[in-house]
C-alpha positions as CSV (number, residue, x, y, z in Angstrom):
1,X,152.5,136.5,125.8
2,X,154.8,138.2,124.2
3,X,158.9,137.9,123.8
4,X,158.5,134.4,123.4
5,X,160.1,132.2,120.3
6,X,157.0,130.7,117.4
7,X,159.3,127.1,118.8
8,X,157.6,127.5,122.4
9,X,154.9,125.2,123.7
10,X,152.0,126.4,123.8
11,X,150.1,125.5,127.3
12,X,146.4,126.0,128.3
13,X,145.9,125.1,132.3
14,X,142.6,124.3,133.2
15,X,141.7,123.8,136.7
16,X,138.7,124.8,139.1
17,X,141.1,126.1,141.9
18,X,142.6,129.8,141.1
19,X,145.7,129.2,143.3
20,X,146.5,125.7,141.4
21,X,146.3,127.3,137.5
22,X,148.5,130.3,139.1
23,X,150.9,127.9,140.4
24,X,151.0,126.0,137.4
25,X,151.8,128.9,135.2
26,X,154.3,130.0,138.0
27,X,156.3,127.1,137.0
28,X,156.0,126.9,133.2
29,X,156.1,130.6,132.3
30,X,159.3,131.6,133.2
31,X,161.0,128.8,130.9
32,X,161.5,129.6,127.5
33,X,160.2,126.5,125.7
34,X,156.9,127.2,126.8
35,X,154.3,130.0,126.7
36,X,150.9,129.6,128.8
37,X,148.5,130.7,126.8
38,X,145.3,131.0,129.0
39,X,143.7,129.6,131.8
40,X,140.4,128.0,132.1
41,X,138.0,126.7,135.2
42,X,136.0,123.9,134.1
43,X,136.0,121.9,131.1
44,X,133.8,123.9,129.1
45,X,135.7,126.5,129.3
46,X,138.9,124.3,129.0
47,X,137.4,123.0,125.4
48,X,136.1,126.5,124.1
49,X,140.0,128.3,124.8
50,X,141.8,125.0,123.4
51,X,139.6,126.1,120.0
52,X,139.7,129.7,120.3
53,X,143.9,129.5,121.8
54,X,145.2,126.6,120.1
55,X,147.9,125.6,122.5
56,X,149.8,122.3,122.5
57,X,149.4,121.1,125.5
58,X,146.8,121.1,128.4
59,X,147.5,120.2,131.3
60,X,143.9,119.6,132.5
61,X,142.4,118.9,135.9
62,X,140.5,115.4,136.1
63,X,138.0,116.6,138.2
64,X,136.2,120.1,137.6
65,X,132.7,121.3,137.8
66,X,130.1,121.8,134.5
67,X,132.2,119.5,132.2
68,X,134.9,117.2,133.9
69,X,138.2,116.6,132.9
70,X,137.6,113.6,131.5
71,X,134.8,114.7,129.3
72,X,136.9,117.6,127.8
73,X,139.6,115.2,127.4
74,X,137.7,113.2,125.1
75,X,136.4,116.6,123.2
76,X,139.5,117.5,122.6
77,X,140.7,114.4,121.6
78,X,137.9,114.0,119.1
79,X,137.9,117.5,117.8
80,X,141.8,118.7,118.3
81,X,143.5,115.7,118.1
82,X,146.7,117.5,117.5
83,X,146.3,119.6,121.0
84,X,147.9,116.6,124.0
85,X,146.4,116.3,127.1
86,X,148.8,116.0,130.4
87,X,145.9,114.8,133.2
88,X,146.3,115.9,136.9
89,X,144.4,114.4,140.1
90,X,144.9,114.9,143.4
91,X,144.9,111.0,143.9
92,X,147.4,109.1,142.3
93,X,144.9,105.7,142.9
94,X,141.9,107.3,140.9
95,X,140.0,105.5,138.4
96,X,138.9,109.1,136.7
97,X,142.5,108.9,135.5
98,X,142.2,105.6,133.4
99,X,139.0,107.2,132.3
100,X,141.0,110.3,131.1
101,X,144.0,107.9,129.4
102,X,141.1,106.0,127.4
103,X,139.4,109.1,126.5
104,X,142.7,110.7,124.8
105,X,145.0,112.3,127.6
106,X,148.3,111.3,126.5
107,X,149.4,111.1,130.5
108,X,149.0,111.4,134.3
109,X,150.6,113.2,136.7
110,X,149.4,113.7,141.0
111,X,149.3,117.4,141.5
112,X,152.2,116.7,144.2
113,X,154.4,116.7,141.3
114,X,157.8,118.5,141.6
115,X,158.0,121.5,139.1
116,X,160.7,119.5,137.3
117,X,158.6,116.6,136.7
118,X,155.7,118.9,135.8
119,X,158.2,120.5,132.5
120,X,159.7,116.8,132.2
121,X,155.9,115.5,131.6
122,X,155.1,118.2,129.3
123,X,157.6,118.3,127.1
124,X,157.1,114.5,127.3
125,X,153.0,115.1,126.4
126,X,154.2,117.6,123.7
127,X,156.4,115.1,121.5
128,X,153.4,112.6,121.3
129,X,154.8,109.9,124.1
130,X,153.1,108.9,127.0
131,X,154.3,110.8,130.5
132,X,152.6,107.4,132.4
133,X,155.6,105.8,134.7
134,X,155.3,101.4,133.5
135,X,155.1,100.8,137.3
136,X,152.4,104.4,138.0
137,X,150.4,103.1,135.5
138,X,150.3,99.3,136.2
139,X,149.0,100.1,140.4
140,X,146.9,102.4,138.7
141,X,144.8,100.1,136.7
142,X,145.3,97.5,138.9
143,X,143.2,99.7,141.7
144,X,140.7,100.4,139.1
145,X,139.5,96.8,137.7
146,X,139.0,95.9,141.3
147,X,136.4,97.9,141.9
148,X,132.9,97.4,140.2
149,X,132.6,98.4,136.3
150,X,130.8,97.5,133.3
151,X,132.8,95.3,131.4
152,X,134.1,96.1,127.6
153,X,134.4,94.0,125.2
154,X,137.2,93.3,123.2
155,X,138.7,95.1,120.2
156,X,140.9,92.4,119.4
157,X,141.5,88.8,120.7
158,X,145.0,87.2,121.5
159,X,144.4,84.9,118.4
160,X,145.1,87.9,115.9
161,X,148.6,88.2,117.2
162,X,151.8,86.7,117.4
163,X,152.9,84.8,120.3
164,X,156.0,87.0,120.7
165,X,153.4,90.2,120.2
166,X,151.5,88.5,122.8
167,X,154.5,87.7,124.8
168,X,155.5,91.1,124.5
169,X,151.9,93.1,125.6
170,X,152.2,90.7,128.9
171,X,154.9,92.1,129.8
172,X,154.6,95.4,128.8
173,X,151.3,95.9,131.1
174,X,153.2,93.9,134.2
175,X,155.2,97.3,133.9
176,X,158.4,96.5,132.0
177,X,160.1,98.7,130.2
178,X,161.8,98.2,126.9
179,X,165.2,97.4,127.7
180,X,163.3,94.7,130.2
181,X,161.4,93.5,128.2
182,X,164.3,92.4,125.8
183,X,166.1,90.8,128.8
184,X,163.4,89.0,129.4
185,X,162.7,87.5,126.2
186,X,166.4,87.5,125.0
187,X,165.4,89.7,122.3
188,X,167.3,93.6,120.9
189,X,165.4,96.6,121.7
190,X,165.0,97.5,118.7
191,X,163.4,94.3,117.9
192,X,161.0,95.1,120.8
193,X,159.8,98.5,119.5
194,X,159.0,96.7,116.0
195,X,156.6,94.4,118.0
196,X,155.1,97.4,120.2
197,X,154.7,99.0,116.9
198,X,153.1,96.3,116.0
199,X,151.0,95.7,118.8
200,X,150.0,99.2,118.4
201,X,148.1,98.8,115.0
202,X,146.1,95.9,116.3
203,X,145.0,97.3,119.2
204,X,144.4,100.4,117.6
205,X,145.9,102.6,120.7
206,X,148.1,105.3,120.3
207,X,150.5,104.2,123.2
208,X,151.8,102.6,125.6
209,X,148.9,103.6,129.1
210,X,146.5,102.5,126.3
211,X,148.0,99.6,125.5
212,X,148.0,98.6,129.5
213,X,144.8,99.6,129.9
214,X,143.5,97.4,127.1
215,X,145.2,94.4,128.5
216,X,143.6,94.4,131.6
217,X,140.2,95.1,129.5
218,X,141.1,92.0,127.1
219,X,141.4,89.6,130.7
220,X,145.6,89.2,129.4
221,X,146.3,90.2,132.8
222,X,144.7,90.6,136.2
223,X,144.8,92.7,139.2
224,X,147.9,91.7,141.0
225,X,149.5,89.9,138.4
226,X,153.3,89.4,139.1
227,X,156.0,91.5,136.9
């Protein structure tokens, strides 16, 4: 679209519903910072425009018809690793949307969203972070390793970290946040990051919802573990 800056964000919206992508791109193309670049209806179509389009961001329906959100999710991921996924579902309990954060999406938002949190979570998604709320994401998984699932195995066992690394991943997937988890462990935040960073590398995630996903994976913590 034209009149916008080379600095804007580039957005694709993909979602089977007409009146949700037109009230997505209601909310983000008036702003400045971003520029919607296309719209797409299933995740076919999602992955050919991210190629053809290039945006930065796609904020990208979970559950659509020929190729799902969470397939395209990990196409993208595989094949555009620089484009960010922002996942939507109309559920915020939804196991399709731990699916989506393993495959690649970078976060989750319920399509109840208010249009500020929508341009908070993109420019979030856009600057490589994870736009997963600690606590959003812990119920989350928690709902999803109760029900039935085939179980994965572990990419890396508690014996190849520290015990403050250890310490640390507990309570980062009980859903405490950084500053927390330095009260907790009488430790600076900056001291904190080094061990996420840390953590980060032996895992081999890319953030923080992977991070908490693989701990419930590894058995560190349960389904209604306390915080």
């Amino acid at each position: 679209m034209s009149g916008r800056t080379t600095e804007a964000i580039r957005v694709l919206i993909a979602d089977d519903q007409p009146l949700v992508r037109r009230g997505l791109a209601l909310i983000l193309a008036p702003d400045p910072a971003f520029e919607v670049v296309g719209e797409a209806g299933d995740g076919e179509e999602a992955v050919a425009l991210a190629h053809r389009l290039r945006p930065d961001v796609v904020v990208m329906d979970i559950r659509m018809p020929v190729l799902d959100g969470v397939g395209a999710t990990e196409r993208l991921a595989r094949t555009l690793p620089g484009c960010r996924v922002l996942a939507l579902s109309t559920f915020d309990m939804d196991e399709y949307v731990v699916a989506a954060l393993r495959a690649g999406a970078y976060g989750f938002l319920p399509k109840d969203i208010s249009p500020e949190e929508l341009v908070a979570a993109v420019r979030v998604v856009h600057t490589g972070e994870a736009a997963v709320a600690p606590r959003l994401l812990t119920r989350l998984i928690s709902a999803y390793v109760l029900a039935p699932r085939r179980p994965r195995p572990p990419t890396v066992t508690l014996g190849d970290l520290t015990p403050r690394e250890q310490e640390v991943w507990r309570l980062m997937a009980t859903g405490l946040d950084n500053a927390e988890i330095a009260r907790a462990m009488d430790l600076s935040v900056s001291t904190v990051k080094n061990h996420i960073t840390s953590l980060f590398g032996k895992l081999s995630v890319r953030d923080r919802a992977q991070a908490v996903i693989a701990a419930y994976e590894t058995g560190l913590v349960e389904a209604g573990s306390p915080g």
